[in-house]
C-alpha positions, 0 to 999 in steps of 0.5 A, spaced: 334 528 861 333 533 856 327 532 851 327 537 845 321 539 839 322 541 833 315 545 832 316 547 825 320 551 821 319 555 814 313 553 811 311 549 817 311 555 822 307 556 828 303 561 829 304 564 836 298 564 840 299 557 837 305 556 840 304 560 847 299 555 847 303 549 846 308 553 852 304 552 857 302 545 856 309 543 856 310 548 862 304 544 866 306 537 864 313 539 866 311 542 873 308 536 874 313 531 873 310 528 867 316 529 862 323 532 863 325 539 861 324 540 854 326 545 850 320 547 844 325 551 837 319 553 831 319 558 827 312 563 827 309 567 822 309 575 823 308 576 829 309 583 834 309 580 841 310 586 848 313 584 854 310 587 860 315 593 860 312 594 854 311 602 853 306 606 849 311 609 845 314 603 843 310 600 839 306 601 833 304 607 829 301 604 823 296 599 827 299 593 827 297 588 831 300 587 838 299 580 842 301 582 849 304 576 853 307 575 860 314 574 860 319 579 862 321 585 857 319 589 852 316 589 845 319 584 839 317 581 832 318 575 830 317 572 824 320 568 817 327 566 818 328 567 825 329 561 830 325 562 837 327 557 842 322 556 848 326 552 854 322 549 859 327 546 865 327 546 872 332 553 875 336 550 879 336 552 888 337 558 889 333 561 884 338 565 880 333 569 874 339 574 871 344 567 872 340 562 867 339 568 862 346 569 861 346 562 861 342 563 855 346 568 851 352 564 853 349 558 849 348 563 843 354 565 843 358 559 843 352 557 837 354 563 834 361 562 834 360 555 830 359 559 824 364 563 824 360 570 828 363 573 834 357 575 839 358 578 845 355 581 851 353 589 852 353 591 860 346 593 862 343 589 856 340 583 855 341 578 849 347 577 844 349 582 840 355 583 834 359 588 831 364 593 835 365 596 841 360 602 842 356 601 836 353 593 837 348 591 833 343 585 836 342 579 834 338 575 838 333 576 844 332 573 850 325 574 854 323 570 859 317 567 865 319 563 871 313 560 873 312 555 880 319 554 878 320 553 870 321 557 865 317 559 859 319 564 853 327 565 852 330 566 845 329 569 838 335 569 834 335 572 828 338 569 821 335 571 815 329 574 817 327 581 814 330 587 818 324 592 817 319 590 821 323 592 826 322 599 824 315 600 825 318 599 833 323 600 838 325 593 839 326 591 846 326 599 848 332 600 846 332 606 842 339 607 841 342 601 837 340 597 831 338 589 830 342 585 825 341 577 822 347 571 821 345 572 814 347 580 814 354 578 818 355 573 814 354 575 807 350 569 806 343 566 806 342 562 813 336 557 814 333 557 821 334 549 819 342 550 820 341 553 827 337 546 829 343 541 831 348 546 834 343 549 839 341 542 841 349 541 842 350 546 846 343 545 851 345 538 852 353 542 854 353 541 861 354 549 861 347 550 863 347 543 868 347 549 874 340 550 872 336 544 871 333 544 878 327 546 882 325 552 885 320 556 887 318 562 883 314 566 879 318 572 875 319 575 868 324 577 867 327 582 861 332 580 856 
């Protein structure tokens, strides 16, 4: 069984200490038995967040705020227009981190093709990326915990939010390419609302069956 929450979305958004918080009550009672896998979809206000590969010189010139987290990776924005996913599932025996990460992007990717976007996959790195060979652009992260077996943090996938938070950083660590939305590929707007029912469908896909099962672990990993 997999439950789902819509946290909030657009003028609903949570904030993101709001929304770490409620990660790890999930991520408790999940551990613990009391409800099934969940997957959290919200959207948060402008937040920068640093993973803990995060360097000096990847964040920041102009003083904004920076939350530090403890998933894997490094820094990110989110913010209006972007819909963060929060899977918190069992990883199936043996433990196979880097597997439900390219799980996760394989679920993005399938979602993306729904509307008509080809995503692909860049060897030696994370997340869904869009455009050609050699000169991609990325449209999603992925950033994820696995603690006593469970998973916490995972997805950002950009819609319409604003691409000029991302100028003020060097998004995930990676210098040498661009970040791009569903709306700039599509040359239309596309609400965070749209991406809700496709998600859904994909998680409840038997594609991510091989990892919804107890392990024991605790590791972050980047995307």
């Amino acid at each position: 069984m997999l439950d789902f929450v819509v946290a909030g979305l657009s003028a609903n958004s949570v904030p993101y200490v709001e929304g770490l918080e409620l990660q790890r009550a999930v991520h408790r009672s999940v551990v613990s038995g009391e409800r099934p896998d969940t997957v959290i979809l919200l959207e948060h206000p402008a937040v920068y967040t640093a993973g803990k590969r995060t360097d000096p010189e990847d964040r920041p010139t102009d003083g904004t705020p920076v939350i530090d987290v403890d998933r894997g990776g490094k820094i990110t924005w989110h913010g209006p227009g972007q819909l963060v996913g929060y899977p918190i599932l069992h990883l199936a025996e043996p433990v196979d981190v880097v597997g439900y990460v390219r799980g996760l992007e394989g679920i993005l990717i399938d979602v993306l093709a729904g509307f008509g976007i080809e995503g692909v996959r860049v060897p030696g790195r994370s997340g869904v990326w869009v455009g050609p060979a050699g000169r991609e652009d990325k449209i999603a992260a992925i950033g994820i915990r696995v603690a006593e077996g469970v998973t916490m943090h995972g997805f950002a996938l950009n819609c319409s939010n604003s691409l000029e938070p991302y100028s003020r950083i060097v998004p995930c660590g990676i210098k040498d390419a661009g970040v791009t939305t569903m709306s700039r590929v599509l040359g239309r707007e596309v609400d965070t609302s749209e991406l809700i029912e496709p998600v859904r469908a994909r998680f409840q896909n038997d594609a991510m069956s091989n990892v919804m099962d107890i392990v024991t672990s605790d590791v972050a990993v980047t995307a």
